[in-house]
C-alpha positions as CSV (number, residue, x, y, z in Angstrom):
1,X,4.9,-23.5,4.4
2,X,5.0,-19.6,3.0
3,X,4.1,-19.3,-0.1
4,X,3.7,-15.6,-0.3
5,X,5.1,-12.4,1.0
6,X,3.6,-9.1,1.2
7,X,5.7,-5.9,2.6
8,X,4.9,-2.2,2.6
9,X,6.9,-0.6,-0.1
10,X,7.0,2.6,2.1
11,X,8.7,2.2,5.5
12,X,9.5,-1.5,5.4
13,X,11.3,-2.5,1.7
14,X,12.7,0.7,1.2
15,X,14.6,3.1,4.2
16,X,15.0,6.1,5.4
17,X,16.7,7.3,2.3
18,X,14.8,5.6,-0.3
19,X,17.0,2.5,-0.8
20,X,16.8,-1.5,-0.9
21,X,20.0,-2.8,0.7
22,X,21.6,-5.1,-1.2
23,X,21.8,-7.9,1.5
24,X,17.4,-7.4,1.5
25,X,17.5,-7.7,-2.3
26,X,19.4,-11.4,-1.9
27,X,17.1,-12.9,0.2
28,X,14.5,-11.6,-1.7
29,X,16.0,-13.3,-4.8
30,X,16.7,-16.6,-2.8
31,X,13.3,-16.8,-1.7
32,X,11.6,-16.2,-5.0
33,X,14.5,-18.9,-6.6
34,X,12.5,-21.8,-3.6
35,X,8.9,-21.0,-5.5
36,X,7.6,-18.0,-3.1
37,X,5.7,-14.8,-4.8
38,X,7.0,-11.6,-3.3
39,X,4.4,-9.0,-3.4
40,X,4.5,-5.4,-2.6
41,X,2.1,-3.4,-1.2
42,X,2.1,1.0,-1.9
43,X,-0.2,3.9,-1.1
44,X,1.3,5.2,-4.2
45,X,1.7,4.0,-8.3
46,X,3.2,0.9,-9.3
47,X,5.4,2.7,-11.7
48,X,7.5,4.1,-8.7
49,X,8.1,1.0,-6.9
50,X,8.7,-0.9,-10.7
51,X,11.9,2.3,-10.7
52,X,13.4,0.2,-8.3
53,X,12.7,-3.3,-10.2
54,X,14.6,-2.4,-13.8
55,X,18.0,-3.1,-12.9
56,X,17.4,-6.1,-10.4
57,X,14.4,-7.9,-11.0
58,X,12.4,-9.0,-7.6
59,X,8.6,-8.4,-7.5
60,X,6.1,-10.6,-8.6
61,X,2.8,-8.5,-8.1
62,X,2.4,-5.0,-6.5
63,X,-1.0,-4.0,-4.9
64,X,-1.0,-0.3,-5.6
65,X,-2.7,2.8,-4.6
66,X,-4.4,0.7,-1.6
67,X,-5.5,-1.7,-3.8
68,X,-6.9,0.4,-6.1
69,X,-5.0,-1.6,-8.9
70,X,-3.4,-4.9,-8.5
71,X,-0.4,-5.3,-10.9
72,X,1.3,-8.7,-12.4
73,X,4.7,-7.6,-12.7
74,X,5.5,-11.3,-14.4
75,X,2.8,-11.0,-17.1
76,X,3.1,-6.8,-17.6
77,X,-0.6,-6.9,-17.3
78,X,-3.4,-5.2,-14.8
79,X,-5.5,-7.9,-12.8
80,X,-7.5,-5.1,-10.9
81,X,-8.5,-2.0,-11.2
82,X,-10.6,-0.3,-9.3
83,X,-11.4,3.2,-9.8
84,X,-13.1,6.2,-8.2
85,X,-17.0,7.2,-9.3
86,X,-17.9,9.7,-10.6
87,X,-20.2,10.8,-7.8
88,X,-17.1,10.9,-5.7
89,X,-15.3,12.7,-7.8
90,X,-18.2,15.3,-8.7
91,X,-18.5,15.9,-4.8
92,X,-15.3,16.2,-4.5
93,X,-15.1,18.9,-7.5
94,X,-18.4,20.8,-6.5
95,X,-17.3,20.9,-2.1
96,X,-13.8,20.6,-1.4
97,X,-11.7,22.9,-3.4
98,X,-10.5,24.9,-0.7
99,X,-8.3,21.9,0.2
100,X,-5.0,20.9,-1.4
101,X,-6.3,18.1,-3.6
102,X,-3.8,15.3,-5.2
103,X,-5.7,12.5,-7.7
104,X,-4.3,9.5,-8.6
105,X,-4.1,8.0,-12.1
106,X,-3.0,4.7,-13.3
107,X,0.7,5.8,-13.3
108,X,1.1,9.5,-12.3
109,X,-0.1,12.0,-9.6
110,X,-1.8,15.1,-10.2
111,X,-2.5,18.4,-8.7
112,X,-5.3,19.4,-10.8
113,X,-8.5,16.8,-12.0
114,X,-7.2,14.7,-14.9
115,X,-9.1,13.4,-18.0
116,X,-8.0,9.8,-16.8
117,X,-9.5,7.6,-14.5
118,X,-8.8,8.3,-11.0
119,X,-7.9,5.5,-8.3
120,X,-6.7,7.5,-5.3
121,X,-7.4,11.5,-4.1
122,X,-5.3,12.6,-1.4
123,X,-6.7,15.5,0.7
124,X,-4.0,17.6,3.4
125,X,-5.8,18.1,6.0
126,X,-5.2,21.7,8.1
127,X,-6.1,23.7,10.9
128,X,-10.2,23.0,10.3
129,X,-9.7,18.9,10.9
130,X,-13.1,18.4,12.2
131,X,-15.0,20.3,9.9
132,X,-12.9,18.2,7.0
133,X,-14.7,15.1,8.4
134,X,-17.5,16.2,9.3
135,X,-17.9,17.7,5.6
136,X,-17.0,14.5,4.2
137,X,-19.3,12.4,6.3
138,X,-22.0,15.0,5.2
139,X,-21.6,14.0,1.6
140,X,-21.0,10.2,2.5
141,X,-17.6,9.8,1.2
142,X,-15.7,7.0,3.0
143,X,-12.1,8.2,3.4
144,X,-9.3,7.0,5.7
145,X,-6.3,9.3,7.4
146,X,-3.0,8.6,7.8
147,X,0.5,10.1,8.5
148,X,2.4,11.1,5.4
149,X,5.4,13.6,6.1
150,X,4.4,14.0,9.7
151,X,1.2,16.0,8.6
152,X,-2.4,14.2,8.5
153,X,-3.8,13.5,4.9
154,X,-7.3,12.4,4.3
155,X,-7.4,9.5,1.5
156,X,-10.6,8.2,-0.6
157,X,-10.3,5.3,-2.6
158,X,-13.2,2.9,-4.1
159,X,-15.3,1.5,-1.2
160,X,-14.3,-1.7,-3.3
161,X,-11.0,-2.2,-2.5
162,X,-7.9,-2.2,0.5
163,X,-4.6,-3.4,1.1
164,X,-6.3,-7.0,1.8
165,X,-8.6,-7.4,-1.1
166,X,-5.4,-6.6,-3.6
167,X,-3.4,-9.3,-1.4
168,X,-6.6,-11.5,-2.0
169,X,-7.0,-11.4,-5.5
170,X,-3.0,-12.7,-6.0
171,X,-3.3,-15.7,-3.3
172,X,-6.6,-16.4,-5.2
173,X,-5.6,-16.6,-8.7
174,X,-2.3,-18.5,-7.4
175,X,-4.3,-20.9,-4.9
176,X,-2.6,-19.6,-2.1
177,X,-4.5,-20.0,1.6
178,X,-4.0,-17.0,3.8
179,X,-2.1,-19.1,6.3
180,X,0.5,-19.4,3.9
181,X,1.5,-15.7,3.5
182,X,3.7,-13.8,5.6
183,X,3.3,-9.6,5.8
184,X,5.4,-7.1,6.4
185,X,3.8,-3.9,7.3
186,X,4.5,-0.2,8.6
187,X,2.0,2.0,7.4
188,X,-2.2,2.7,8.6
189,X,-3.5,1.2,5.3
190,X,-1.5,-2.2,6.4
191,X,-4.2,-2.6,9.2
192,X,-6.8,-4.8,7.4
193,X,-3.7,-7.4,6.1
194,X,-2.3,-7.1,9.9
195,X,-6.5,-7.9,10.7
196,X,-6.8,-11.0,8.0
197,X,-3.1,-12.4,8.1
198,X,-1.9,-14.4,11.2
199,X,1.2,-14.5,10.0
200,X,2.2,-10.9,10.1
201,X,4.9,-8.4,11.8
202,X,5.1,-4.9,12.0
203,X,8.4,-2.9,11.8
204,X,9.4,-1.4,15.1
205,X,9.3,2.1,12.9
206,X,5.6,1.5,12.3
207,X,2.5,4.3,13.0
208,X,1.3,3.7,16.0
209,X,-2.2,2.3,15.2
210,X,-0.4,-1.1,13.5
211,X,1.4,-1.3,17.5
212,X,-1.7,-1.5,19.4
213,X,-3.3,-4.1,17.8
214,X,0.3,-6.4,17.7
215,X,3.0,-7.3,19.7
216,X,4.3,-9.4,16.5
217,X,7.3,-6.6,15.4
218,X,10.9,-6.9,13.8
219,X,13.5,-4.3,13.6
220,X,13.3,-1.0,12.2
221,X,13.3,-0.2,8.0
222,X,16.9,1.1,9.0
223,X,17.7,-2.0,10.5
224,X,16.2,-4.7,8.0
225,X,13.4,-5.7,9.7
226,X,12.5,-6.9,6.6
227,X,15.6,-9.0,5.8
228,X,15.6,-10.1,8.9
229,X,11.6,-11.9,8.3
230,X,13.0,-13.3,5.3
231,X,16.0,-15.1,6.9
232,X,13.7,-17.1,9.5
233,X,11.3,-18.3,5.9
């Protein structure tokens, strides 16, 4: 029995030009109505994917900025928050500003170091890609890369948190086993839930990495893959 569902925000909820069709937000709705949390899971803010909840209600809890804040959409309330330290961000500052930097806050992205606490710094990575790693290896900075806009972008978060840790603070405050949620996923940072989650499919529009470690896939974001889990729950 599913009690939960987790899907990408980016490549799976939403498509190719930034929408939710209308058939994927009623089957949403009808599994919510049976007792099921829908979650959503974003490399960016909350605030962006709550844009798309004003008008029609449909998301209980969105794990945002890689789980670098879990938020109760139900409650209005933060259950997690994890955010950079300030030896990372002091590294970061001191060795890498030759590199288009973007930092993460609770609700906004910015181009220059903020006041505010930071939960995500994205880094575009260029011509000098080993040298990039190799730097931040140097200075022991854990950072992932992934595909945004076709180009490579290096991201550090806490060493605290991922996609699955968010995922795993909701089933735990809700009492919800693992084998009772269902993902969605499309994007690199989905790889630990697509690790930790039996029950999961990719979208036939995911990055490559999530399709050699599955065969378990559903139609493209353009073709609701999505909808199309939801209607066999």
């Amino acid at each position: 029995m599913t009690k939960m569902v987790i899907c990408s925000f980016y490549n799976a909820l939403i498509d190719s030009e930034d929408a939710i069709p209308t058939s994927t937000m009623l089957e949403i709705e009808r599994i919510r109505n049976s007792g099921i949390l829908f979650v959503v899971g974003t490399n960016r803010t909350y605030q962006e994917v709550l844009e798309y909840n004003r008008d029609f209600p449909f998301v209980d809890y969105i794990v945002s900025l890689n789980g670098g804040i879990v938020y109760d959409v139900n409650q209005n309330e933060i259950l997690v928050k994890h955010k950079i330290s300030q030896s990372t961000k002091k590294k970061i500052i001191e060795n890498f500003s030759e590199y288009s930097t973007t930092f993460y806050t609770e609700k906004k992205k910015k181009s220059t170091l903020p006041e505010e606490d930071i939960y995500k710094i994205e880094m575009k990575v260029g011509k000098e890609e080993k040298t990039l790693y190799e730097k931040l290896q140097k200075y022991k900075i854990e950072y992932t890369v992934f595909q945004k806009d076709r180009k490579k972008v290096v991201e550090i978060v806490s060493n605290k948190c991922n996609m699955f840790t968010g995922v795993d603070r909701i089933s735990l405050k809700n009492n919800i086993p693992l084998n009772q949620i269902v993902c969605v996923c499309a994007n690199d940072s989905d790889m630990v839930l697509v690790n930790n989650i039996s029950n999961h499919f990719i979208m036939e529009n995911s990055v490559d990495s999530l399709k050699q470690i599955t065969n378990k896939m559903t139609s493209s974001h353009n073709q609701k893959g999505l909808e199309k889990v939801l209607k066999e729950i």
